[in-house]
Residue frames as a rotation matrix with the C-alpha (Angstrom) as fourth column:
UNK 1
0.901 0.263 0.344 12.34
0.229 0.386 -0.894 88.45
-0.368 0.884 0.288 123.84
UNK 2
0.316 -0.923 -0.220 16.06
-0.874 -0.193 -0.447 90.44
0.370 0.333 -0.867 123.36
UNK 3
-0.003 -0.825 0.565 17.61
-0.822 0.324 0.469 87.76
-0.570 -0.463 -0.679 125.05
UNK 4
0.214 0.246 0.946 16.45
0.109 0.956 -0.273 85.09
-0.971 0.162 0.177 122.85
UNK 5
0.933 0.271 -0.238 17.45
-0.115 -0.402 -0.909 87.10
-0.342 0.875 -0.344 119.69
UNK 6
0.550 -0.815 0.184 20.65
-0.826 -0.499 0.261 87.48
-0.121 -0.296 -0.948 121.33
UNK 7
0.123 -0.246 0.961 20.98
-0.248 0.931 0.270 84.09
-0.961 -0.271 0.053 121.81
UNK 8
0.719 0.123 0.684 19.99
0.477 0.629 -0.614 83.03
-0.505 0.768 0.394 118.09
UNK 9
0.867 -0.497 0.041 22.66
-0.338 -0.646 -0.685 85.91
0.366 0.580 -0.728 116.68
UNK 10
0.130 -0.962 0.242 25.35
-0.967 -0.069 0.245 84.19
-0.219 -0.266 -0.939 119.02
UNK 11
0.345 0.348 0.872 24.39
-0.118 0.938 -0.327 80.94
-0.931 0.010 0.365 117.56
UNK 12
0.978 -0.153 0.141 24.90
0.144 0.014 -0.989 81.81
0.150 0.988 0.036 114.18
UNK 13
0.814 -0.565 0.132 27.92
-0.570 -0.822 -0.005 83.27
0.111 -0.071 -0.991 115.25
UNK 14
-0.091 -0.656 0.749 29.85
-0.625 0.623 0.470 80.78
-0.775 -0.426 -0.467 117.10
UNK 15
0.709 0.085 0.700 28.41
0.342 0.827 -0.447 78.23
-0.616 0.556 0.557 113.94
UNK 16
0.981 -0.024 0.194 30.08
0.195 0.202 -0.960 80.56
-0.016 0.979 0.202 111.19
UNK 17
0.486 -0.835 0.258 32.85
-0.874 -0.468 0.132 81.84
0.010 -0.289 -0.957 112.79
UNK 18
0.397 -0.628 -0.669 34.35
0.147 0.763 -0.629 78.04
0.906 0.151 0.395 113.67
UNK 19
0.250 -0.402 0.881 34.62
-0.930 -0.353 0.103 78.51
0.269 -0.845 -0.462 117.43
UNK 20
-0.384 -0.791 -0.477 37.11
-0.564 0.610 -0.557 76.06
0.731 0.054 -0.680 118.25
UNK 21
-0.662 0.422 0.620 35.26
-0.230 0.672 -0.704 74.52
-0.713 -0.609 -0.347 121.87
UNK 22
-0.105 0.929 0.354 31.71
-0.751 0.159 -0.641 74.62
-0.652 -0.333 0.681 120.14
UNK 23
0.127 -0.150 -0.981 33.28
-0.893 0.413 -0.178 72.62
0.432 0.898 -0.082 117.19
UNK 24
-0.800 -0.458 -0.387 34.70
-0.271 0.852 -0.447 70.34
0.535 -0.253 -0.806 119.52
UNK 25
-0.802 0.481 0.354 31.93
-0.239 0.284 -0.928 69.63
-0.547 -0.829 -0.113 122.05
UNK 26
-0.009 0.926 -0.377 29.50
-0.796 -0.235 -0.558 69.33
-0.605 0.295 0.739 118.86
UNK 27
-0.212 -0.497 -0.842 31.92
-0.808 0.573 -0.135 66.82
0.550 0.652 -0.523 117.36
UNK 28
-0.893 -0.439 0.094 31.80
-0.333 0.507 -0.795 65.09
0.302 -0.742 -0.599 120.58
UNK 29
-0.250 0.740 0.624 28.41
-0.624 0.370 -0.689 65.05
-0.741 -0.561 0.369 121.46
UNK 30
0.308 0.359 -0.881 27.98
-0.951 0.129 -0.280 63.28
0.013 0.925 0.381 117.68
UNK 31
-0.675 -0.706 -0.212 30.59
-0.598 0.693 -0.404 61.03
0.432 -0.146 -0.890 118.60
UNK 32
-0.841 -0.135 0.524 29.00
-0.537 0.083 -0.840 60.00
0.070 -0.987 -0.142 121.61
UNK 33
-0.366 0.851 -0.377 25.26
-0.791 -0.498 -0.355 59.72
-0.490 0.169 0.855 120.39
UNK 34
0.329 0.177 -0.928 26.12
-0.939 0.164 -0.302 58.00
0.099 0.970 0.220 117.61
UNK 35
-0.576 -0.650 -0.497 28.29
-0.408 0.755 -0.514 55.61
0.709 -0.093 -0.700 118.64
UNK 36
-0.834 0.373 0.407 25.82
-0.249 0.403 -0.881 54.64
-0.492 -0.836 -0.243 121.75
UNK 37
0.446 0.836 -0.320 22.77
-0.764 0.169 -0.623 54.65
-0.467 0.522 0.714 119.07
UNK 38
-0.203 -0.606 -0.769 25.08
-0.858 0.489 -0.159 52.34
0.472 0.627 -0.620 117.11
UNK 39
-0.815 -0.579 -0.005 25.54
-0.465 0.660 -0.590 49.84
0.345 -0.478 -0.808 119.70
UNK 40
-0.155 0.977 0.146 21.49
-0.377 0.078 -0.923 50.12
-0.913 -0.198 0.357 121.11
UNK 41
0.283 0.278 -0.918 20.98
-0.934 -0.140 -0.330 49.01
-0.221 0.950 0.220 117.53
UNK 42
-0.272 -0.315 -0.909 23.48
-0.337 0.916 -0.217 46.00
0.901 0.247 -0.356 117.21
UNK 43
-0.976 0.026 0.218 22.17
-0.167 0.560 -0.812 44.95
-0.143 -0.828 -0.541 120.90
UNK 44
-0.233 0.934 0.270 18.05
-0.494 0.125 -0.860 45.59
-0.837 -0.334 0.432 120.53
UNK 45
-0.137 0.988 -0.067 17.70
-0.771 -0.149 -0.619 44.60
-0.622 -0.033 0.782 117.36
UNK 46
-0.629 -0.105 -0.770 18.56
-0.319 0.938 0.133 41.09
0.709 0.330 -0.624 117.30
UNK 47
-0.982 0.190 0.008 16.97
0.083 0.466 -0.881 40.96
-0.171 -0.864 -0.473 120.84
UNK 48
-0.189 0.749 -0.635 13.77
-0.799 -0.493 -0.344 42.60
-0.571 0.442 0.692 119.42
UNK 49
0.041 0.102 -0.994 13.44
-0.730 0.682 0.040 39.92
0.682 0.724 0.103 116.21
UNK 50
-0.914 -0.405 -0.023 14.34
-0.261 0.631 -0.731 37.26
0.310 -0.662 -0.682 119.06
UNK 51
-0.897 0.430 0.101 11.62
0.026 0.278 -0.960 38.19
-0.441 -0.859 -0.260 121.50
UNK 52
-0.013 0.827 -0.562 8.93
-0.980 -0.123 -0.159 38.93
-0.201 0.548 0.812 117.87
UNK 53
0.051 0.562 -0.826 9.45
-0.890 0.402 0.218 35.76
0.454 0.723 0.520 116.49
UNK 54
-0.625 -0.566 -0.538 10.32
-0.014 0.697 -0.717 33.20
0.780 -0.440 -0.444 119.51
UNK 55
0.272 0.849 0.454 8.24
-0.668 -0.173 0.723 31.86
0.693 -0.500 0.520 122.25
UNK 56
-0.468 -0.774 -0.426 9.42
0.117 0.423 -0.898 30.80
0.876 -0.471 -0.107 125.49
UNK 57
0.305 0.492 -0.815 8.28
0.877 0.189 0.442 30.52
0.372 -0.850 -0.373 129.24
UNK 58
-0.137 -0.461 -0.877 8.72
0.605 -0.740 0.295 34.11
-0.784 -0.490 0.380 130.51
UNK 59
-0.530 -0.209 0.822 8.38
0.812 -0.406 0.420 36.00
0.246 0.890 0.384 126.98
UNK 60
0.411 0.820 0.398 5.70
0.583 -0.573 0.577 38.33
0.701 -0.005 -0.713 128.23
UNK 61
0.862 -0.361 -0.356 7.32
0.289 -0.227 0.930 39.14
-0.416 -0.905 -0.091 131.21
UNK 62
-0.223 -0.967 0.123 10.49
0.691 -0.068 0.720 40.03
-0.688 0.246 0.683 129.14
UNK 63
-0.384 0.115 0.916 8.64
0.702 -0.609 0.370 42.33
0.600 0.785 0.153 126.26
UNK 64
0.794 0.603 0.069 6.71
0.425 -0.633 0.647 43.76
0.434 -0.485 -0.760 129.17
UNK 65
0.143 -0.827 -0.544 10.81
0.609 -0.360 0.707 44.81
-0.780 -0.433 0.452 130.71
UNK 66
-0.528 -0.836 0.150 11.77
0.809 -0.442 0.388 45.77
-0.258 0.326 0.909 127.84
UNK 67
0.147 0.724 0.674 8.32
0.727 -0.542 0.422 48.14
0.671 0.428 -0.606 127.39
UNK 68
0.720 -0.052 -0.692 9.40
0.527 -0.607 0.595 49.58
-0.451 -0.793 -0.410 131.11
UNK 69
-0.097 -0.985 -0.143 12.92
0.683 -0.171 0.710 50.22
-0.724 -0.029 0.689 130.08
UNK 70
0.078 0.237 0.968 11.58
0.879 -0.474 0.045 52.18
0.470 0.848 -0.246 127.17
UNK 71
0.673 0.713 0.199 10.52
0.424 -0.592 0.685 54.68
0.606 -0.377 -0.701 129.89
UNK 72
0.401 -0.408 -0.820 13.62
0.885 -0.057 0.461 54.01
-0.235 -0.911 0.339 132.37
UNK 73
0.945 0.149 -0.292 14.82
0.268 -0.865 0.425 57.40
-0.189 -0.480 -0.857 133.82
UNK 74
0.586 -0.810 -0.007 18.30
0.213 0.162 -0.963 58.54
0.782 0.563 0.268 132.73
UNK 75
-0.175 -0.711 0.681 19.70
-0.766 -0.336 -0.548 59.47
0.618 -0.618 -0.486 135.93
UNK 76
0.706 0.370 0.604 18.83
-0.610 0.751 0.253 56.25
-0.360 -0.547 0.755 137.25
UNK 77
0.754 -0.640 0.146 20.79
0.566 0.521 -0.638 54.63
0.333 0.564 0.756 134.25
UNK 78
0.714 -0.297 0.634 22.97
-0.257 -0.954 -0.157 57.45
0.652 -0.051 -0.757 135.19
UNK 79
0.518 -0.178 0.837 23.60
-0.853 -0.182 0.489 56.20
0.065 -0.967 -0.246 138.70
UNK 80
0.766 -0.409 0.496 24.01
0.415 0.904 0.106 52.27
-0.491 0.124 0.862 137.85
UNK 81
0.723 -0.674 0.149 26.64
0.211 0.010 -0.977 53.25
0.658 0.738 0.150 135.63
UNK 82
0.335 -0.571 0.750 28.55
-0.857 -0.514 -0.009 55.09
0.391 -0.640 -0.662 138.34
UNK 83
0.451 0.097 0.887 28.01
-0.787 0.512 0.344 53.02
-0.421 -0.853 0.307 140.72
UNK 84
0.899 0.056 0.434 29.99
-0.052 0.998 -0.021 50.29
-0.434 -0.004 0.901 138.32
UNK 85
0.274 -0.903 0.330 32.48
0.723 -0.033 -0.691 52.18
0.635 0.428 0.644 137.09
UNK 86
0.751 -0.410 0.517 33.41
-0.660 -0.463 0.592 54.03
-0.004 -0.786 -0.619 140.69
UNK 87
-0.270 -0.962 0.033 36.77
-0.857 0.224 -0.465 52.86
0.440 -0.154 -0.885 142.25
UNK 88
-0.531 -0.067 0.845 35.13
-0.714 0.572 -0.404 50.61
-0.456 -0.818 -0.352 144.27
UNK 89
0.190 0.958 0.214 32.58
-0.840 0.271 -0.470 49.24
-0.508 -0.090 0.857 141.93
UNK 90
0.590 -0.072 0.804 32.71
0.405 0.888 -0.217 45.68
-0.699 0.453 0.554 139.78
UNK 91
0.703 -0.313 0.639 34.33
0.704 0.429 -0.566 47.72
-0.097 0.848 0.522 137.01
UNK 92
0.789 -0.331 -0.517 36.34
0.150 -0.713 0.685 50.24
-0.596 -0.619 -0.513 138.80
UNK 93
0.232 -0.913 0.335 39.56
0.433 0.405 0.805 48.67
-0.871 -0.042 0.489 137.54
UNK 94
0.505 0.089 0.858 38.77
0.860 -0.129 -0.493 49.89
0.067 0.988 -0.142 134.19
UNK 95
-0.191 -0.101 -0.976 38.98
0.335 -0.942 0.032 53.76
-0.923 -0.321 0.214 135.31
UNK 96
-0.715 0.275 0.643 36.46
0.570 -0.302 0.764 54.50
0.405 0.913 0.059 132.46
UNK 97
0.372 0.649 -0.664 34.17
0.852 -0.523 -0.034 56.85
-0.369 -0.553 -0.747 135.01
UNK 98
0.281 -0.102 -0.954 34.45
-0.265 -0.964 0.024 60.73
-0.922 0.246 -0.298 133.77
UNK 99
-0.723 -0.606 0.331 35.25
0.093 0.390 0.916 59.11
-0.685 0.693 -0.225 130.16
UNK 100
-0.224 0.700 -0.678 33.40
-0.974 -0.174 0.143 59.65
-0.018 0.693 0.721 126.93
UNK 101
-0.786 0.013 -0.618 33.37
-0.193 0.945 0.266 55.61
0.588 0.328 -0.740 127.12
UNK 102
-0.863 0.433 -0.260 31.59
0.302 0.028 -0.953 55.79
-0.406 -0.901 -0.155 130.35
UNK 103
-0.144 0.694 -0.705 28.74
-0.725 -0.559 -0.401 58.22
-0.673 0.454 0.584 128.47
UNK 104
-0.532 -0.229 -0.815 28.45
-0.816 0.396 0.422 55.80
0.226 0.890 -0.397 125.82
UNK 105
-0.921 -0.264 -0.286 27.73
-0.048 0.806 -0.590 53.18
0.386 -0.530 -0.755 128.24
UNK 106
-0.636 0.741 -0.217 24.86
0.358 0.034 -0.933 54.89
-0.684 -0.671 -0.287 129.46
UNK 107
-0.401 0.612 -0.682 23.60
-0.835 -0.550 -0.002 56.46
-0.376 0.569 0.732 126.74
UNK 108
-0.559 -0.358 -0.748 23.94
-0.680 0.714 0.167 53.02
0.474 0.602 -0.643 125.11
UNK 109
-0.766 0.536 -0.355 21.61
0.639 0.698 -0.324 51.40
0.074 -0.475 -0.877 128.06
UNK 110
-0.388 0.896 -0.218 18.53
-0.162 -0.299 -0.940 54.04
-0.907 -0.329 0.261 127.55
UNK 111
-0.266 0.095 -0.959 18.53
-0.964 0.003 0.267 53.32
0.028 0.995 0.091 123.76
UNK 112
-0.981 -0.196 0.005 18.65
-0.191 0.963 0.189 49.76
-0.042 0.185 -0.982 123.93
UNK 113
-0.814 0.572 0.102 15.29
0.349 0.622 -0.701 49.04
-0.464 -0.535 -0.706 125.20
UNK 114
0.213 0.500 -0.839 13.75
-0.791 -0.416 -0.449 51.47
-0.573 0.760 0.307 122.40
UNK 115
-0.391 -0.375 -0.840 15.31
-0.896 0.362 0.256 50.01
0.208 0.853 -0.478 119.70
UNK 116
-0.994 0.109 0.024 14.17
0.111 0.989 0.099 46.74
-0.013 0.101 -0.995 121.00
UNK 117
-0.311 0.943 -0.116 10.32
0.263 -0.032 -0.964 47.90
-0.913 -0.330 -0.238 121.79
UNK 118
-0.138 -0.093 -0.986 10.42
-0.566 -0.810 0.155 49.02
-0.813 0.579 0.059 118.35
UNK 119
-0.526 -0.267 -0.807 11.76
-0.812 0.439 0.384 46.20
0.252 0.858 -0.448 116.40
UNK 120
-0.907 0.386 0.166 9.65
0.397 0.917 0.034 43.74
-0.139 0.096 -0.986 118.19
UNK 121
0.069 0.966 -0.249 6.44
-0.052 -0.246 -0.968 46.01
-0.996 0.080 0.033 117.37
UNK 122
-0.159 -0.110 -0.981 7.85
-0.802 -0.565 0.194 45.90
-0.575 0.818 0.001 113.63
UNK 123
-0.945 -0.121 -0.304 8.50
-0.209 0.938 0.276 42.27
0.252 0.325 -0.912 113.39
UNK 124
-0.752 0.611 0.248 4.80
0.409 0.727 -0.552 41.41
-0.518 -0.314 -0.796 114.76
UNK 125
0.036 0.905 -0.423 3.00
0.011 -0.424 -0.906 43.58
-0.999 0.028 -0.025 112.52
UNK 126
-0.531 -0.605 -0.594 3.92
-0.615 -0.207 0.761 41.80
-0.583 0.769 -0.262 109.85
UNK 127
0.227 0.973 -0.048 1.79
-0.974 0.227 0.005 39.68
0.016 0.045 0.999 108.34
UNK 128
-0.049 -0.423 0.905 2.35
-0.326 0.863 0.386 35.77
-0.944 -0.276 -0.180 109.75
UNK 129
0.879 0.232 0.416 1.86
0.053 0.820 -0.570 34.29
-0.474 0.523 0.708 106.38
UNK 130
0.815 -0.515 -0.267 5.01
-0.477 -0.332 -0.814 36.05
0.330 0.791 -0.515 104.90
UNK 131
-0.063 -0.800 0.597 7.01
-0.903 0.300 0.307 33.82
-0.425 -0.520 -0.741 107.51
UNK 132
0.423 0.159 0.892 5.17
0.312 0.899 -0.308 30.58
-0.851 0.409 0.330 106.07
UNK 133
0.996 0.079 0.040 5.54
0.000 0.457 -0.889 31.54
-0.088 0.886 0.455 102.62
UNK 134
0.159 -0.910 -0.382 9.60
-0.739 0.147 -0.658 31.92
0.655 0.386 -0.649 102.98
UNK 135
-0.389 -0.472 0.791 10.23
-0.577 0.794 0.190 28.97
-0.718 -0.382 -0.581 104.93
UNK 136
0.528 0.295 0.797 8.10
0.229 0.854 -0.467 26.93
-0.818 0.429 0.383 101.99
UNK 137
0.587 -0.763 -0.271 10.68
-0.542 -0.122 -0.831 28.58
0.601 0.635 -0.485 99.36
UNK 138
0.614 -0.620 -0.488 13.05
0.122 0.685 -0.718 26.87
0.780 0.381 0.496 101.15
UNK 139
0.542 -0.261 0.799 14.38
-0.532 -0.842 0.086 29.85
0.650 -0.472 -0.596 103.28
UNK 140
-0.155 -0.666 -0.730 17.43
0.641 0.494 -0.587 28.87
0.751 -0.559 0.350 105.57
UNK 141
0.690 0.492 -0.530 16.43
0.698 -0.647 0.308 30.54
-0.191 -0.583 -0.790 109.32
UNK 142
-0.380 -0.774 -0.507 19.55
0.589 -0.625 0.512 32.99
-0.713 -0.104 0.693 108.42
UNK 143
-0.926 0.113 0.361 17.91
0.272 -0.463 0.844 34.09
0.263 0.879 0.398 105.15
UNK 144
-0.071 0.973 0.218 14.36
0.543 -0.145 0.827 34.52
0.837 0.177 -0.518 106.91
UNK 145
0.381 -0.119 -0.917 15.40
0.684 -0.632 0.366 36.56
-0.623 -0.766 -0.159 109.94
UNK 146
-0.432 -0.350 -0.831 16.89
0.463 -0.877 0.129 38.48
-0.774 -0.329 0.541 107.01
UNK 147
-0.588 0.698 0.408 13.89
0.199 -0.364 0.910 38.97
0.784 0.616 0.075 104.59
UNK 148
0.174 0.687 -0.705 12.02
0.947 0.080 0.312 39.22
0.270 -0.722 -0.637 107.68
UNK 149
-0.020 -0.307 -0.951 14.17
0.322 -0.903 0.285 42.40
-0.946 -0.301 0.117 109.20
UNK 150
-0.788 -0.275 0.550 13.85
0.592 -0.097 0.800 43.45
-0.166 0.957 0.240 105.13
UNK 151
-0.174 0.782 0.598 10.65
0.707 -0.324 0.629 43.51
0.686 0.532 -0.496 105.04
UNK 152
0.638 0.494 -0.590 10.44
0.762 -0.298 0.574 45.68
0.108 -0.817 -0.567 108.37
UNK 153
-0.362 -0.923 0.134 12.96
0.920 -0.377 -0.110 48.07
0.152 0.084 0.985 107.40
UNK 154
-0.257 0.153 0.954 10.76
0.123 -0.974 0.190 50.86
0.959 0.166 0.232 108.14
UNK 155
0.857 0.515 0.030 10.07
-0.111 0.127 0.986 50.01
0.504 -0.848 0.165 111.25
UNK 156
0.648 -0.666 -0.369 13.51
0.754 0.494 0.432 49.34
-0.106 -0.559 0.823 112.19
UNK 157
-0.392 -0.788 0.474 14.85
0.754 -0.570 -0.325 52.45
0.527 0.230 0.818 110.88
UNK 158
0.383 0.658 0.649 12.20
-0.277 -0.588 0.760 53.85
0.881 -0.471 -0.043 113.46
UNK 159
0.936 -0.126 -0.329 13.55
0.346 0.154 0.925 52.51
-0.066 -0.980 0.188 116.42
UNK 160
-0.378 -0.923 0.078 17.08
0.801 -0.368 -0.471 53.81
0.464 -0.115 0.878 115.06
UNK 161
-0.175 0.414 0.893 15.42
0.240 -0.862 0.447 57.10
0.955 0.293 0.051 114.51
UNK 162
0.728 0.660 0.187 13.81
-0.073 -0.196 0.978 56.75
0.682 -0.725 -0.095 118.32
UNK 163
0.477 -0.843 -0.248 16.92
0.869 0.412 0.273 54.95
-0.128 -0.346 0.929 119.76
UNK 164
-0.094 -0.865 0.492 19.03
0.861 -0.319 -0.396 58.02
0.500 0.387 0.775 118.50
UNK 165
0.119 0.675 0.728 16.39
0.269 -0.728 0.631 60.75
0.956 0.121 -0.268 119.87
UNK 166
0.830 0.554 -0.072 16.33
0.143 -0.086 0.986 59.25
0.540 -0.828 -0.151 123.11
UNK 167
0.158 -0.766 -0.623 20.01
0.844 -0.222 0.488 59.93
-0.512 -0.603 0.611 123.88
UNK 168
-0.348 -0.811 0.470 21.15
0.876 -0.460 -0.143 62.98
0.332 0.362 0.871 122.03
UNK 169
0.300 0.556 0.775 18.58
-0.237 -0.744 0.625 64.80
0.924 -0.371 -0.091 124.02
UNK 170
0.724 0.444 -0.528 19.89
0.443 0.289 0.849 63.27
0.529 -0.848 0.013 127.23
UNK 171
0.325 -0.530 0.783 21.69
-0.620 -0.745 -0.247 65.33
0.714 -0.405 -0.571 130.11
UNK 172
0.690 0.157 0.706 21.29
-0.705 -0.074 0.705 63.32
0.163 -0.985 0.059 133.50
UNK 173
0.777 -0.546 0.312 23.48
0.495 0.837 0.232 60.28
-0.388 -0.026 0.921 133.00
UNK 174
0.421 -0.823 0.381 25.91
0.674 0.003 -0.739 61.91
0.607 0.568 0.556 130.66
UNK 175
0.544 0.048 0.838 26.43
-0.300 -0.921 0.247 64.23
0.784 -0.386 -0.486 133.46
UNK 176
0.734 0.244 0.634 27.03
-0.661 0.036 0.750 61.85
0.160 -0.969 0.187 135.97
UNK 177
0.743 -0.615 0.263 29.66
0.638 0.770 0.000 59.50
-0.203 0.168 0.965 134.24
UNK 178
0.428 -0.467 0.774 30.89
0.551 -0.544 -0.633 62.46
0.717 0.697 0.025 132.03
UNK 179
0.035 -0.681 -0.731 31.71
0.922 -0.261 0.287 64.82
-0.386 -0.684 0.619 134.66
UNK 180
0.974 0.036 0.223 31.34
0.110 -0.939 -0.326 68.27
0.198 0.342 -0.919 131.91
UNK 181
0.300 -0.820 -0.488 34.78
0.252 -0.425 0.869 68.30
-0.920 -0.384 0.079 131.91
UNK 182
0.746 -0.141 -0.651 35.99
-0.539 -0.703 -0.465 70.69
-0.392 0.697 -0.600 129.00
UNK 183
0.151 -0.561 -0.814 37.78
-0.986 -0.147 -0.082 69.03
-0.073 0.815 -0.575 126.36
UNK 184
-0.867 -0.496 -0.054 37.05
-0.497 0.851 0.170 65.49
-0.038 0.174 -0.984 127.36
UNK 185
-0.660 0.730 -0.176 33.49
0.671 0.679 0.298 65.02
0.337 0.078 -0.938 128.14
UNK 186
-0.441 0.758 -0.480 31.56
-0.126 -0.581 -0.804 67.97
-0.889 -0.294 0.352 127.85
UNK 187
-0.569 0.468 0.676 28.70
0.816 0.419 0.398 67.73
-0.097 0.778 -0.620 125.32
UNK 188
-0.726 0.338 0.599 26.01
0.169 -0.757 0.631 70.07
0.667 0.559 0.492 124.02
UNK 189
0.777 0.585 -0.232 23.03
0.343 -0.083 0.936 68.78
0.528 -0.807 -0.265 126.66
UNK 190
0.269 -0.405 -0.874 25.77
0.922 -0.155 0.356 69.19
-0.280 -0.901 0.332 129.83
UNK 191
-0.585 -0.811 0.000 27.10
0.811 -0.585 -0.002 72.43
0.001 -0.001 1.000 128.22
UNK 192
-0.099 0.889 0.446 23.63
0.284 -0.404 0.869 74.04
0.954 0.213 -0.213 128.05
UNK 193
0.707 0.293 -0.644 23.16
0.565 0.315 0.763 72.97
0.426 -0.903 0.058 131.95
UNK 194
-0.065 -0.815 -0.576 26.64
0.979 -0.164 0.121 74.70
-0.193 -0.556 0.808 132.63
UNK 195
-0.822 -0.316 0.473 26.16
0.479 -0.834 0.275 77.65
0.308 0.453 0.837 130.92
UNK 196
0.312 0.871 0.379 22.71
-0.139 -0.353 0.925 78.46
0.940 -0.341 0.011 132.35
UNK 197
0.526 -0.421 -0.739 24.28
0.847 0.180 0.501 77.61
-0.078 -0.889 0.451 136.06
UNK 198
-0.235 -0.808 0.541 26.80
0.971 -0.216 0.099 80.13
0.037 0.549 0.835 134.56
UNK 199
0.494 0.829 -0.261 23.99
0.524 -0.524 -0.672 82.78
-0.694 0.195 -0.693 134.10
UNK 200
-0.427 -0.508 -0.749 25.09
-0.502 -0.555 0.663 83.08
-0.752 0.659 -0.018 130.76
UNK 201
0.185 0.977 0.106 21.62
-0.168 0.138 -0.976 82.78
-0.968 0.163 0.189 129.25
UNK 202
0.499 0.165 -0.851 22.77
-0.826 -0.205 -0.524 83.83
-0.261 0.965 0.034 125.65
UNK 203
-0.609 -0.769 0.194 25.31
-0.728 0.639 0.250 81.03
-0.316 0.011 -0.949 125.46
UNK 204
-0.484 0.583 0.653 22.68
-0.118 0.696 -0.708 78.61
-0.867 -0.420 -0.268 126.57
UNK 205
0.402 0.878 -0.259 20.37
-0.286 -0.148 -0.947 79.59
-0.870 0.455 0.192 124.06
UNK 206
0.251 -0.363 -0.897 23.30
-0.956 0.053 -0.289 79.26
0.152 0.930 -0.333 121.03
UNK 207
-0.707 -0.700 -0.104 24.09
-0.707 0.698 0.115 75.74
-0.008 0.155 -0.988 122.21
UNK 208
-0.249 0.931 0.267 20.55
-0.046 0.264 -0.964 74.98
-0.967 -0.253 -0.023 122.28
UNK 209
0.626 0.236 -0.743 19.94
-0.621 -0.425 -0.658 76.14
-0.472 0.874 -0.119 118.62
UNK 210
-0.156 -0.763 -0.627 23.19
-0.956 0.276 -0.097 74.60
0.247 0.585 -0.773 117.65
UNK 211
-0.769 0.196 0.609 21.81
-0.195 0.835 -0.515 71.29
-0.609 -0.514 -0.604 119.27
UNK 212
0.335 0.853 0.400 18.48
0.133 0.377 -0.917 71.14
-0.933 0.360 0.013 117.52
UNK 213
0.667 0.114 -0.736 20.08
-0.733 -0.079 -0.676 71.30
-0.136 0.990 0.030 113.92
UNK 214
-0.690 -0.706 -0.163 22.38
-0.681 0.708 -0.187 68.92
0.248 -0.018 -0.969 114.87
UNK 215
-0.625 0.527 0.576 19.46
-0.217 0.591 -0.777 66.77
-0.750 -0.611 -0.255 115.98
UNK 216
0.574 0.694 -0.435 17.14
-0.443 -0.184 -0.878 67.71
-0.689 0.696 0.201 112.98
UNK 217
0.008 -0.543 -0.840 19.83
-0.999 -0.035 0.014 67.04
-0.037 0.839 -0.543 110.64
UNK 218
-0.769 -0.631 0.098 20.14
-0.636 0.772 -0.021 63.69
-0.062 -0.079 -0.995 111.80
UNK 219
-0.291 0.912 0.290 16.98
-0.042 0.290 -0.956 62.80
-0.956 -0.290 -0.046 112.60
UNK 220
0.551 0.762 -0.340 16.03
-0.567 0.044 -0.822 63.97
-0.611 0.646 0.457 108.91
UNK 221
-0.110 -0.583 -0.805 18.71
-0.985 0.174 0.009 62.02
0.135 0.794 -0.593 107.05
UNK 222
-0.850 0.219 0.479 17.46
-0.002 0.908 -0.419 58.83
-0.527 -0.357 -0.771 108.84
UNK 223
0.038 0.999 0.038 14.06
0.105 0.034 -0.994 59.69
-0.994 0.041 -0.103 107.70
UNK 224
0.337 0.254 -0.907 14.91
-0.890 -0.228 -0.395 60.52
-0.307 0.940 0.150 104.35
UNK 225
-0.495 -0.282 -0.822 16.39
-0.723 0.659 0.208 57.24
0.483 0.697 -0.530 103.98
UNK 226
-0.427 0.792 0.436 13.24
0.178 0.547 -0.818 55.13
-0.886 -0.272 -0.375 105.92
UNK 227
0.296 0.939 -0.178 11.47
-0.301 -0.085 -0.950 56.86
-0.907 0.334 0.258 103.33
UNK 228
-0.213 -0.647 -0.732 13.40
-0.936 -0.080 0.344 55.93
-0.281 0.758 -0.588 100.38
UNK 229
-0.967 -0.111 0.228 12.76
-0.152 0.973 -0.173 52.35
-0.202 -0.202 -0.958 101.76
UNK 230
-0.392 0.780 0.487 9.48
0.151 0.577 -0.803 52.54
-0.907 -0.242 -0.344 101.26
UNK 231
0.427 0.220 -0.877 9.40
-0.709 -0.521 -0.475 53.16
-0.561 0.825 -0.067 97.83
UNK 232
-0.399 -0.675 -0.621 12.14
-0.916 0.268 0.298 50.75
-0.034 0.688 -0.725 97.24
């Protein structure tokens, strides 16, 4: 139990003091997170609203991918990534492997397929008649895909919310592009993983701590503005 005190007293520490790495690697893992939740966002949920309100040969067989992918392993996503941005691979040329871009990339393919499983449960539990009654107003399909995503705005600010969750907790991929290299692509999940390798337990524990309020924080300022929406 001392070690876990220890841990929360060097947490507090390293927060009030302004330690110069844990600033940076907390800046970074935001960076990273965010910017890959961002992108899982402007990809799933057009594809999401696509696959809720469209019907095509194959559709089942496509919501039923993107339900796997919900699930897909991150060192799997981890590995494809490599494997495409190695020297040898299709996007080698780039030399974006050990790169916060590279992390992004992957973080940015385990989100996606939330955010979309999300936004096409949000769009279909709407009620069909509110699609009839704006197309008889008049509704151009640009203005009813966006009273549609309107009215589902709580549901879409869930799959952010889920979309964001499922990468700022992730280690295995961001490990495997990133590389934990100190000052360019070390984050909070890989610095946890190093510092316990390390057997520097107390560490662990303050970048743990200093992770879940950085998670919470976000997590509740989304929520406080889902809920707002539903009031509004």
């Amino acid at each position: 139990m001392e070690i876990f005190w220890q841990g929360l007293q060097e947490a507090f520490r390293l927060l009030f003091t302004g330690d110069p790495e844990v600033l940076d690697i907390t800046l970074r893992t935001l960076k990273v997170s965010g910017l890959a939740t961002l992108f899982s966002v402007l990809i799933g949920a057009p594809l999401g609203i696509l696959l809720a309100l469209t019907s095509f040969p194959g559709r089942r067989l496509l919501i039923s991918v993107v339900n796997f992918g919900m699930g897909l392993p991150p060192v799997v996503v981890g590995l494809v990534v490599w494997l495409t941005f190695t020297r040898y691979g299709p996007l080698g040329a780039l030399n974006l492997l050990y790169t916060p871009a590279a992390m992004i990339f992957a973080q940015a393919i385990i989100a996606s397929p939330i955010v979309t499983g999300f936004t096409v449960a949000a769009i279909q539990s709407l009620n069909p008649k509110i699609r009839l009654q704006i197309l008889a107003l008049g509704a151009s399909r640009g203005q009813l895909l966006w009273l549609l995503a309107r009215e589902a705005r709580l549901g879409l600010l869930a799959a952010t919310i889920a979309g964001f969750g499922g990468v700022i907790s992730e280690v295995g991929a961001s490990m495997m592009v990133g590389g934990n290299i100190a000052g360019s692509t070390k984050v909070l999940t890989t610095a946890i993983v190093l510092a316990v390798g390390q057997g520097k337990p107390e560490l662990a524990i303050a970048l743990s701590v200093i992770l879940f309020l950085l998670a919470y924080g976000i997590t509740a300022f989304l929520t406080a503005a889902q809920q707002r929406s539903s009031h509004a």
